[in-house]
Wavefront OBJ file of the C-alpha trace (Angstrom):
o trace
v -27.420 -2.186 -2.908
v -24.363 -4.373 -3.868
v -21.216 -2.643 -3.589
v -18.834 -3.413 -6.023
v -14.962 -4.455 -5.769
v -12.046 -5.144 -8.516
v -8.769 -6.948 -7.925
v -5.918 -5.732 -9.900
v -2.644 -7.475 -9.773
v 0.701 -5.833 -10.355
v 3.580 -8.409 -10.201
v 5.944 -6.112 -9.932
v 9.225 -6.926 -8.339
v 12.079 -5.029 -9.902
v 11.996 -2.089 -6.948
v 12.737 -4.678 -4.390
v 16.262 -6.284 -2.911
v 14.476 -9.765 -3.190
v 12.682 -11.675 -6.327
v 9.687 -13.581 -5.539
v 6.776 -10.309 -5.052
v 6.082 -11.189 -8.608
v 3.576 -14.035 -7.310
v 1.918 -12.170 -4.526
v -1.320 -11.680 -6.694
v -1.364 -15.309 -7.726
v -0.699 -15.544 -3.959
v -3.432 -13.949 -2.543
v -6.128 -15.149 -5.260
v -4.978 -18.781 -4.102
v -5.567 -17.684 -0.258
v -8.918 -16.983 -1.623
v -9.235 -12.824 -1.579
v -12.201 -12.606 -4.080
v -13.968 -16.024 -2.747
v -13.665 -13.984 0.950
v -14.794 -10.612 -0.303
v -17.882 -12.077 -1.853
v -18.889 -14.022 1.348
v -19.857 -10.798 2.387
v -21.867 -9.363 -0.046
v -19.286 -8.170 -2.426
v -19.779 -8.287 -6.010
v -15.807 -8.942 -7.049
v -14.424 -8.668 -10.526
v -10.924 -9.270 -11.255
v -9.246 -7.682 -13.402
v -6.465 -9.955 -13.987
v -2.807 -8.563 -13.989
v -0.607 -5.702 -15.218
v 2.185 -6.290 -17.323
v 5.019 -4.435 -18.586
v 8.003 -5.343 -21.210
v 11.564 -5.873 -20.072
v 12.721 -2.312 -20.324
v 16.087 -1.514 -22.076
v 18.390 0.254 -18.768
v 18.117 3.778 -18.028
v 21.080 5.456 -16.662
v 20.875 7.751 -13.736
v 23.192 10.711 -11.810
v 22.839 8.602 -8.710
v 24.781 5.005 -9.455
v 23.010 2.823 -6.900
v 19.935 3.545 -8.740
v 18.990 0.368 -10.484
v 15.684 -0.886 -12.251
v 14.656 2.457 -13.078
v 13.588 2.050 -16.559
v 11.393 -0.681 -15.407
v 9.968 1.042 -12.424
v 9.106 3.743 -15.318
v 7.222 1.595 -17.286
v 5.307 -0.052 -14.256
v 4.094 3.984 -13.661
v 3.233 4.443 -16.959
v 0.861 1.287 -16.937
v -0.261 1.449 -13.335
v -1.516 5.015 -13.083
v -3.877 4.508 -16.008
v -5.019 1.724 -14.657
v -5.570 2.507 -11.048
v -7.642 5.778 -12.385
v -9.763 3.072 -14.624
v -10.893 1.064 -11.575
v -11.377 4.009 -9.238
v -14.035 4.867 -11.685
v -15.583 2.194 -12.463
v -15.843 0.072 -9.029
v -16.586 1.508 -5.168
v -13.607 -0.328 -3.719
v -10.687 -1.159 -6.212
v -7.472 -3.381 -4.738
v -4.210 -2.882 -6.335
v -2.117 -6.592 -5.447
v 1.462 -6.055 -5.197
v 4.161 -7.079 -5.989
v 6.419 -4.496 -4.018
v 5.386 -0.915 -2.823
v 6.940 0.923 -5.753
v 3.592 0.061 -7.320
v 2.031 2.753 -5.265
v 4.165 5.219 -7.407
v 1.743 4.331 -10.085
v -1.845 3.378 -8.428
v -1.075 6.728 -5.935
v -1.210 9.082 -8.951
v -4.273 7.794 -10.498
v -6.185 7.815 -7.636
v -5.303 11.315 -7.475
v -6.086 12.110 -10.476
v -9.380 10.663 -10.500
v -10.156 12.248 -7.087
v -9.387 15.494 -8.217
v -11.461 14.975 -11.044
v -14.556 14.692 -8.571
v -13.717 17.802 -6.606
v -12.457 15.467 -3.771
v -9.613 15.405 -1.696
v -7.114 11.993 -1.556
v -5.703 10.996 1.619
v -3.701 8.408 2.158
v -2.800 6.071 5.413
v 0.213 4.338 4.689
v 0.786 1.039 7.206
v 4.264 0.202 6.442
v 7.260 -0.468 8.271
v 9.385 2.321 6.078
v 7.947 6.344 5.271
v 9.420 5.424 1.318
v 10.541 8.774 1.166
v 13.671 8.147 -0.705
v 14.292 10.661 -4.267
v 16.006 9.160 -6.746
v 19.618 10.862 -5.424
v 18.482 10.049 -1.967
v 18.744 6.677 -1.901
v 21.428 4.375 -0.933
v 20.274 1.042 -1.363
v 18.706 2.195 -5.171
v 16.072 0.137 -4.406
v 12.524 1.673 -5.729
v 10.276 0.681 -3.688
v 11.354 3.050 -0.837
v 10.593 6.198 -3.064
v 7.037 6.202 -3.859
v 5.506 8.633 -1.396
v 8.558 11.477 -2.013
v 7.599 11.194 -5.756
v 3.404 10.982 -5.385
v 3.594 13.747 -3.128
v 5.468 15.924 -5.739
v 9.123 16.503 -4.055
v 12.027 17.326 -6.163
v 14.703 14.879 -8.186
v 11.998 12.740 -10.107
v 12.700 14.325 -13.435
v 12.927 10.611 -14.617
v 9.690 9.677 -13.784
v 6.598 10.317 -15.411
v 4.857 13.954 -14.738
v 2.290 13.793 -12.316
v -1.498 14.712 -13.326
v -2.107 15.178 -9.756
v -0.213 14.431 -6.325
v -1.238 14.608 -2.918
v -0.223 17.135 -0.224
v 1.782 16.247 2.337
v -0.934 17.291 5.017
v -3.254 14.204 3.295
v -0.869 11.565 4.899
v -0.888 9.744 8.056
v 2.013 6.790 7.978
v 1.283 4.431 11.056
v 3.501 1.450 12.156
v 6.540 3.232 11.113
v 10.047 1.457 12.667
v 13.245 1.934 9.873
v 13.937 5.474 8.738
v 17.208 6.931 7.009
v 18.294 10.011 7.582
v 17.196 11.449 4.091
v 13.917 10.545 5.063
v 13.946 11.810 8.761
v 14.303 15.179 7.562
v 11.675 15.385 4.947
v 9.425 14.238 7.740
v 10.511 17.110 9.828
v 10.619 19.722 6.989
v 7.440 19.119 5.873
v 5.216 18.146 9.127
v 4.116 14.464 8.161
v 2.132 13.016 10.281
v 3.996 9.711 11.301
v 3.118 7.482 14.245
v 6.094 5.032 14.655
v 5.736 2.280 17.015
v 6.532 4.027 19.998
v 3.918 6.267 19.423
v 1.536 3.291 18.656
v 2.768 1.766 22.549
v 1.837 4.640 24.017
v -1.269 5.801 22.580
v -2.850 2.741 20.874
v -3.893 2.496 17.143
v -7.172 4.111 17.865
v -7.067 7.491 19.167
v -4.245 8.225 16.118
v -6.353 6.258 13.247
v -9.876 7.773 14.434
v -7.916 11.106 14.850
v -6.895 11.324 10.510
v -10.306 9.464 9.435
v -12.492 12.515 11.326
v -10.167 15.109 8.995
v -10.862 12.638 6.233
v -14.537 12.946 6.758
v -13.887 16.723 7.306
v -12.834 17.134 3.938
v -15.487 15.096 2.247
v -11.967 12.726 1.152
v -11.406 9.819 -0.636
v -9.571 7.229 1.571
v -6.448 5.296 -0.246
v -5.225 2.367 2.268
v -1.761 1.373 1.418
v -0.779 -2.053 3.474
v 2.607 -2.907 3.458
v 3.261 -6.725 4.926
v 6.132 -5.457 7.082
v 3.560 -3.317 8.697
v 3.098 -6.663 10.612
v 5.419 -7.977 12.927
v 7.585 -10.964 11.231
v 5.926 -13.476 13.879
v 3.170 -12.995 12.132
v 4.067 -12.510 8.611
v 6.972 -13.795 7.729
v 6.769 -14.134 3.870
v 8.212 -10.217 3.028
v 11.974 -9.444 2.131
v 12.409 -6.122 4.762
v 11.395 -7.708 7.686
v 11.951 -5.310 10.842
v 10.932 -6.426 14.269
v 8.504 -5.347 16.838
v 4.840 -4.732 14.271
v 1.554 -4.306 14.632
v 0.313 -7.577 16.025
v -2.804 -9.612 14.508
v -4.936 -7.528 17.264
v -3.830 -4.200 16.070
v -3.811 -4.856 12.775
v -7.770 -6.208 12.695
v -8.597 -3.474 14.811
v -7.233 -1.113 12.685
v -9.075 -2.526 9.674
v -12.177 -3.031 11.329
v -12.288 0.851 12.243
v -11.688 1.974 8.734
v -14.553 -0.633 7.781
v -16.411 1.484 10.515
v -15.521 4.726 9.406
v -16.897 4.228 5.557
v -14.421 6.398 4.340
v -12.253 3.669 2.425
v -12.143 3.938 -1.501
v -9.043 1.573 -2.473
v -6.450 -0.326 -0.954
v -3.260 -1.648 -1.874
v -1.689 -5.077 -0.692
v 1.705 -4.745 -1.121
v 5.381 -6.743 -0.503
v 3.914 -9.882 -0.245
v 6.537 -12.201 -1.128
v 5.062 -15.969 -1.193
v 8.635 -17.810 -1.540
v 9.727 -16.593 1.861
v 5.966 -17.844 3.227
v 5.512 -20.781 5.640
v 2.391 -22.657 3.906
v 0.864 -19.436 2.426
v 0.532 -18.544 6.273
v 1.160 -14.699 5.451
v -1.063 -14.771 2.169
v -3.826 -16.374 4.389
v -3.622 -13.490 6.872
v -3.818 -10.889 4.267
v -6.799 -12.292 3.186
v -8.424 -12.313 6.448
v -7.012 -8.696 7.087
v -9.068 -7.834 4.424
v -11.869 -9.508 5.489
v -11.854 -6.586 8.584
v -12.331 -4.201 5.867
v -14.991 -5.716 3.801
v -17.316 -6.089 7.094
v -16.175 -9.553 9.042
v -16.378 -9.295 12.546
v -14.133 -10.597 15.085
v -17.114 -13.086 16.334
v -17.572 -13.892 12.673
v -14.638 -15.650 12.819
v -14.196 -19.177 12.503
v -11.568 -21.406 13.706
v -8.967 -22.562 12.149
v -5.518 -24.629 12.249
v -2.694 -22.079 12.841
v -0.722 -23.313 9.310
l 1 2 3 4 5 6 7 8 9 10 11 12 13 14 15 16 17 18 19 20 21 22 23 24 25 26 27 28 29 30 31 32 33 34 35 36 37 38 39 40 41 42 43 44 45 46 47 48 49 50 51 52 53 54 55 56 57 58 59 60 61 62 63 64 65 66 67 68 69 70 71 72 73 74 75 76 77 78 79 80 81 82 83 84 85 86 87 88 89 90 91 92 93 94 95 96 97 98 99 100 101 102 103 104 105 106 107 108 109 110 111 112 113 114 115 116 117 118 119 120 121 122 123 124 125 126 127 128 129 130 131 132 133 134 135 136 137 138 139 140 141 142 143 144 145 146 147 148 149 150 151 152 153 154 155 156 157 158 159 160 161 162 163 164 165 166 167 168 169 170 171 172 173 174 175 176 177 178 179 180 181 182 183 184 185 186 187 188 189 190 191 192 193 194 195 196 197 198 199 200 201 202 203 204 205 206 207 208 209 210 211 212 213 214 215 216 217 218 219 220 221 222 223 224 225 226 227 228 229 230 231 232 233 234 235 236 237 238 239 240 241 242 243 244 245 246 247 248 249 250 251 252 253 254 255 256 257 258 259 260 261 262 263 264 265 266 267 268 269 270 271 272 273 274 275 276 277 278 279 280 281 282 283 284 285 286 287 288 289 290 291 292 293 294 295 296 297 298 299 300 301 302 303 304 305 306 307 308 309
Protein backbone atom coordinates (compact mmCIF):
# COMPACT_ATOMS: atom_id res chain seq x y z
CA UNK A 1 0.00 0.00 0.00
CA UNK A 2 1.10 3.65 -0.70
CA UNK A 3 2.52 5.30 2.18
CA UNK A 4 1.76 8.69 2.52
CA UNK A 5 4.06 11.91 3.18
CA UNK A 6 3.28 15.85 3.83
CA UNK A 7 5.73 18.72 3.53
CA UNK A 8 5.19 21.50 5.87
CA UNK A 9 7.24 24.59 5.64
CA UNK A 10 8.04 26.87 8.54
CA UNK A 11 10.08 29.95 7.39
CA UNK A 12 11.00 30.79 10.45
CA UNK A 13 14.11 32.77 11.03
CA UNK A 14 13.79 35.09 13.98
CA UNK A 15 15.68 32.41 16.55
CA UNK A 16 18.73 32.58 14.44
CA UNK A 17 22.02 35.11 14.41
CA UNK A 18 21.61 35.15 10.51
CA UNK A 19 18.44 36.11 8.10
CA UNK A 20 18.04 34.09 5.11
CA UNK A 21 16.39 30.40 6.86
CA UNK A 22 13.20 32.05 5.86
CA UNK A 23 13.66 30.48 2.20
CA UNK A 24 14.85 27.07 3.14
CA UNK A 25 11.34 25.53 2.29
CA UNK A 26 11.16 27.36 -1.00
CA UNK A 27 14.73 25.99 -1.03
CA UNK A 28 14.30 22.56 -0.75
CA UNK A 29 10.91 22.35 -2.89
CA UNK A 30 13.18 23.95 -5.75
CA UNK A 31 15.95 21.08 -5.09
CA UNK A 32 13.02 18.96 -5.81
CA UNK A 33 12.08 17.18 -2.16
CA UNK A 34 8.46 16.13 -3.13
CA UNK A 35 9.42 15.32 -7.00
CA UNK A 36 12.31 12.87 -5.11
CA UNK A 37 10.02 11.43 -2.48
CA UNK A 38 7.50 10.40 -5.06
CA UNK A 39 10.12 8.66 -7.32
CA UNK A 40 9.89 6.19 -4.82
CA UNK A 41 6.56 5.39 -4.29
CA UNK A 42 5.55 8.19 -2.08
CA UNK A 43 2.28 9.73 -2.30
CA UNK A 44 3.46 13.57 -1.22
CA UNK A 45 1.11 16.36 -0.32
CA UNK A 46 2.31 19.65 0.61
CA UNK A 47 0.98 21.49 2.80
CA UNK A 48 2.29 24.77 1.90
CA UNK A 49 3.78 27.07 4.69
CA UNK A 50 3.24 28.37 8.23
CA UNK A 51 2.92 31.83 8.91
CA UNK A 52 2.85 34.00 11.80
CA UNK A 53 2.24 38.00 12.28
CA UNK A 54 5.05 40.34 13.25
CA UNK A 55 4.68 40.06 16.97
CA UNK A 56 4.67 43.28 19.14
CA UNK A 57 8.25 42.67 21.62
CA UNK A 58 8.05 40.78 24.69
CA UNK A 59 10.31 41.74 27.42
CA UNK A 60 12.25 39.21 29.35
CA UNK A 61 14.42 38.90 32.95
CA UNK A 62 17.31 37.77 30.82
CA UNK A 63 18.33 40.97 28.37
CA UNK A 64 20.09 39.07 25.59
CA UNK A 65 16.88 37.40 25.01
CA UNK A 66 15.57 38.75 21.77
CA UNK A 67 12.71 37.59 19.30
CA UNK A 68 10.84 36.01 21.94
CA UNK A 69 7.44 37.16 21.21
CA UNK A 70 7.90 35.86 17.78
CA UNK A 71 9.41 32.58 18.69
CA UNK A 72 5.99 32.44 20.86
CA UNK A 73 3.82 32.81 18.17
CA UNK A 74 5.80 30.35 15.80
CA UNK A 75 4.92 27.63 18.95
CA UNK A 76 1.60 28.53 19.09
CA UNK A 77 1.09 27.84 15.24
CA UNK A 78 3.58 25.03 14.83
CA UNK A 79 2.48 22.63 17.55
CA UNK A 80 -1.06 22.54 16.18
CA UNK A 81 0.09 21.97 13.14
CA UNK A 82 2.74 19.36 13.54
CA UNK A 83 -0.05 17.28 15.68
CA UNK A 84 -2.45 17.81 12.39
CA UNK A 85 0.00 16.07 10.03
CA UNK A 86 1.17 13.40 12.45
CA UNK A 87 -2.38 12.32 12.18
CA UNK A 88 -3.26 12.52 9.13
CA UNK A 89 -0.04 11.29 7.01
CA UNK A 90 2.60 8.17 7.91
CA UNK A 91 5.65 10.37 7.44
CA UNK A 92 5.11 14.23 7.96
CA UNK A 93 8.36 16.74 7.24
CA UNK A 94 8.49 19.91 9.08
CA UNK A 95 11.00 22.41 6.56
CA UNK A 96 12.84 24.83 8.53
CA UNK A 97 13.68 27.70 8.73
CA UNK A 98 15.94 27.46 11.97
CA UNK A 99 15.74 24.73 14.77
CA UNK A 100 13.64 26.79 17.16
CA UNK A 101 10.85 25.35 15.02
CA UNK A 102 11.31 22.09 16.78
CA UNK A 103 10.03 23.96 19.96
CA UNK A 104 6.75 23.82 18.21
CA UNK A 105 6.61 20.54 15.81
CA UNK A 106 8.44 18.60 19.12
CA UNK A 107 5.34 19.22 21.28
CA UNK A 108 2.79 18.14 18.87
CA UNK A 109 4.29 15.17 18.03
CA UNK A 110 4.16 14.48 21.57
CA UNK A 111 1.07 15.16 22.04
CA UNK A 112 -0.26 13.17 19.36
CA UNK A 113 1.95 10.20 20.40
CA UNK A 114 0.72 10.20 23.69
CA UNK A 115 -2.59 10.28 22.43
CA UNK A 116 -1.94 6.70 20.83
CA UNK A 117 -0.47 5.18 23.96
CA UNK A 118 3.02 5.52 22.29
CA UNK A 119 6.18 6.64 23.36
CA UNK A 120 8.19 9.74 21.29
CA UNK A 121 11.77 9.52 20.90
CA UNK A 122 13.72 11.73 19.36
CA UNK A 123 17.39 11.57 17.53
CA UNK A 124 18.58 14.90 17.22
CA UNK A 125 21.66 15.22 14.40
CA UNK A 126 22.87 18.61 15.10
CA UNK A 127 26.01 20.20 15.69
CA UNK A 128 24.62 21.96 19.16
CA UNK A 129 22.43 19.81 22.24
CA UNK A 130 19.97 23.35 22.11
CA UNK A 131 19.71 23.07 25.63
CA UNK A 132 19.77 26.69 26.40
CA UNK A 133 16.53 28.12 29.03
CA UNK A 134 15.55 31.28 28.44
CA UNK A 135 18.09 32.75 31.45
CA UNK A 136 20.65 30.36 30.16
CA UNK A 137 21.50 31.76 27.20
CA UNK A 138 24.09 34.15 26.20
CA UNK A 139 23.83 34.71 22.70
CA UNK A 140 19.59 35.08 23.19
CA UNK A 141 19.37 33.40 20.20
CA UNK A 142 16.22 30.80 20.16
CA UNK A 143 17.06 28.37 18.28
CA UNK A 144 19.54 26.84 20.81
CA UNK A 145 16.65 26.27 23.41
CA UNK A 146 14.25 23.95 21.96
CA UNK A 147 15.12 20.59 23.47
CA UNK A 148 15.51 22.22 27.34
CA UNK A 149 11.91 23.55 26.78
CA UNK A 150 10.23 20.21 24.83
CA UNK A 151 11.70 18.16 27.37
CA UNK A 152 9.95 20.18 30.19
CA UNK A 153 13.04 21.89 32.19
CA UNK A 154 12.49 24.93 34.20
CA UNK A 155 12.56 28.95 33.13
CA UNK A 156 10.04 28.65 30.11
CA UNK A 157 7.23 30.36 31.92
CA UNK A 158 7.07 32.51 28.67
CA UNK A 159 6.39 29.92 26.46
CA UNK A 160 3.38 28.16 25.79
CA UNK A 161 2.39 25.14 28.36
CA UNK A 162 3.23 21.96 27.09
CA UNK A 163 0.35 19.24 26.38
CA UNK A 164 3.00 16.73 26.47
CA UNK A 165 6.99 16.66 26.49
CA UNK A 166 9.36 14.02 26.14
CA UNK A 167 11.64 12.46 28.80
CA UNK A 168 14.97 12.99 28.76
CA UNK A 169 15.73 9.11 28.52
CA UNK A 170 13.75 9.36 24.79
CA UNK A 171 16.80 11.32 23.34
CA UNK A 172 19.84 10.31 21.60
CA UNK A 173 21.77 13.66 20.12
CA UNK A 174 24.50 12.35 17.60
CA UNK A 175 27.11 14.57 15.78
CA UNK A 176 27.34 16.80 18.69
CA UNK A 177 30.72 19.34 18.49
CA UNK A 178 29.80 23.09 20.32
CA UNK A 179 28.47 22.92 23.85
CA UNK A 180 28.29 25.81 26.58
CA UNK A 181 28.69 25.22 29.82
CA UNK A 182 24.90 25.68 30.75
CA UNK A 183 24.32 22.98 28.55
CA UNK A 184 27.23 20.60 29.62
CA UNK A 185 25.71 20.28 32.86
CA UNK A 186 22.17 19.55 32.02
CA UNK A 187 23.68 16.77 29.98
CA UNK A 188 25.42 15.46 32.99
CA UNK A 189 22.53 16.08 35.48
CA UNK A 190 20.16 14.44 33.64
CA UNK A 191 22.04 11.38 31.75
CA UNK A 192 21.42 12.38 27.97
CA UNK A 193 22.55 10.28 25.78
CA UNK A 194 24.98 12.38 23.52
CA UNK A 195 27.50 10.98 21.06
CA UNK A 196 29.78 13.95 20.05
CA UNK A 197 32.17 13.44 17.35
CA UNK A 198 34.75 11.85 19.19
CA UNK A 199 32.54 9.32 20.16
CA UNK A 200 31.32 8.98 16.48
CA UNK A 201 35.54 8.44 15.51
CA UNK A 202 35.77 5.91 17.70
CA UNK A 203 32.80 3.85 17.51
CA UNK A 204 31.19 4.64 14.11
CA UNK A 205 27.56 5.88 13.54
CA UNK A 206 26.26 2.39 13.63
CA UNK A 207 26.75 0.56 16.72
CA UNK A 208 25.38 4.06 18.63
CA UNK A 209 22.30 4.66 16.04
CA UNK A 210 21.30 0.77 15.92
CA UNK A 211 21.94 0.85 19.76
CA UNK A 212 18.70 3.83 20.48
CA UNK A 213 16.50 2.45 17.40
CA UNK A 214 16.44 -1.34 19.22
CA UNK A 215 15.07 0.72 22.60
CA UNK A 216 12.87 2.54 20.14
CA UNK A 217 11.47 -0.68 18.88
CA UNK A 218 11.50 -1.84 22.57
CA UNK A 219 9.06 0.58 23.46
CA UNK A 220 6.74 0.17 20.55
CA UNK A 221 7.99 4.32 19.88
CA UNK A 222 7.32 6.75 17.51
CA UNK A 223 10.60 7.95 15.86
CA UNK A 224 10.96 12.01 15.45
CA UNK A 225 14.28 12.70 13.23
CA UNK A 226 15.43 16.18 13.78
CA UNK A 227 18.34 17.11 11.03
CA UNK A 228 20.14 20.03 11.66
CA UNK A 229 22.47 21.16 8.42
CA UNK A 230 25.44 21.77 10.71
CA UNK A 231 25.14 18.17 11.55
CA UNK A 232 27.22 18.03 8.27
CA UNK A 233 30.57 19.08 7.98
CA UNK A 234 30.78 22.73 6.21
CA UNK A 235 32.72 20.98 3.17
CA UNK A 236 29.80 19.60 2.51
CA UNK A 237 27.15 21.96 3.41
CA UNK A 238 28.06 25.13 3.46
CA UNK A 239 24.74 27.12 3.16
CA UNK A 240 23.95 27.24 7.35
CA UNK A 241 24.86 30.32 9.63
CA UNK A 242 26.65 28.06 12.77
CA UNK A 243 28.96 26.33 10.84
CA UNK A 244 31.44 24.23 13.17
CA UNK A 245 34.08 22.06 11.65
CA UNK A 246 34.88 18.45 11.56
CA UNK A 247 30.79 16.75 10.66
CA UNK A 248 29.42 13.88 9.68
CA UNK A 249 30.65 13.39 6.15
CA UNK A 250 28.25 12.52 3.05
CA UNK A 251 29.15 8.68 3.99
CA UNK A 252 28.01 8.94 7.50
CA UNK A 253 25.34 10.92 6.99
CA UNK A 254 23.62 8.41 4.12
CA UNK A 255 24.48 5.67 6.22
CA UNK A 256 22.86 6.97 8.98
CA UNK A 257 19.68 7.65 7.00
CA UNK A 258 19.69 4.58 5.22
CA UNK A 259 19.64 2.59 8.68
CA UNK A 260 16.72 4.48 10.03
CA UNK A 261 15.04 3.73 6.50
CA UNK A 262 16.04 0.10 7.58
CA UNK A 263 14.88 0.18 10.93
CA UNK A 264 11.04 1.32 10.00
CA UNK A 265 10.77 3.07 13.03
CA UNK A 266 10.74 6.74 11.49
CA UNK A 267 7.40 8.78 11.88
CA UNK A 268 8.54 12.54 11.04
CA UNK A 269 11.47 14.43 10.35
CA UNK A 270 12.50 17.85 10.49
CA UNK A 271 14.95 19.69 8.00
CA UNK A 272 16.17 22.41 9.72
CA UNK A 273 18.88 25.64 9.42
CA UNK A 274 19.01 25.52 5.95
CA UNK A 275 19.99 28.85 4.95
CA UNK A 276 19.97 29.13 0.91
CA UNK A 277 21.78 32.73 0.73
CA UNK A 278 24.96 31.34 2.20
CA UNK A 279 24.55 28.19 -0.53
CA UNK A 280 26.96 27.65 -3.45
CA UNK A 281 24.35 26.84 -6.41
CA UNK A 282 21.70 25.27 -4.07
CA UNK A 283 24.64 22.67 -3.49
CA UNK A 284 23.48 22.18 0.28
CA UNK A 285 19.62 22.21 -0.63
CA UNK A 286 20.49 19.51 -3.28
CA UNK A 287 22.13 17.31 -0.64
CA UNK A 288 19.30 17.58 1.71
CA UNK A 289 17.21 16.36 -0.78
CA UNK A 290 19.20 13.41 -1.55
CA UNK A 291 19.71 12.84 2.31
CA UNK A 292 16.27 12.34 2.31
CA UNK A 293 16.15 10.24 -0.41
CA UNK A 294 18.21 7.56 2.18
CA UNK A 295 15.20 7.75 4.22
CA UNK A 296 12.45 7.34 1.79
CA UNK A 297 14.20 3.96 0.40
CA UNK A 298 17.10 5.08 -2.32
CA UNK A 299 19.93 2.99 -2.25
CA UNK A 300 23.44 3.86 -2.57
CA UNK A 301 23.55 1.83 -6.10
CA UNK A 302 20.37 3.69 -6.93
CA UNK A 303 22.27 6.51 -7.32
CA UNK A 304 22.92 8.30 -10.33
CA UNK A 305 25.66 10.51 -11.30
CA UNK A 306 25.83 13.75 -11.23
CA UNK A 307 28.00 17.10 -11.68
CA UNK A 308 29.37 18.03 -8.21
CA UNK A 309 27.57 21.85 -8.43
Amino acid sequence: MTRTCSILGAPVETGASQPGCLMGPASLRTAGLARTIRSLGWEVFDLGDVHVAPQPPVPHANPSVHNLSDTIAWIEALEPAAYAAAKAYDLPIFMGGDHSMAAGTVPGLARYAAEQGRPLFVLWLDAHPDLHTLDSTESGNLHGTPMAYYTGQAGFDAYPNLAASVPVENLCLMGIRSVDEAERNIISTLGIEVHDMRAIDETGVLAPLRGFLDRVAAANGLLHVSFDVDFLDPAIAPAVGTTVPGGATFREAHLIMETLCDSGLVSSLDLVELNPFLDERGRTAKLMCDLTASLFGRRVLDRMTRSFG
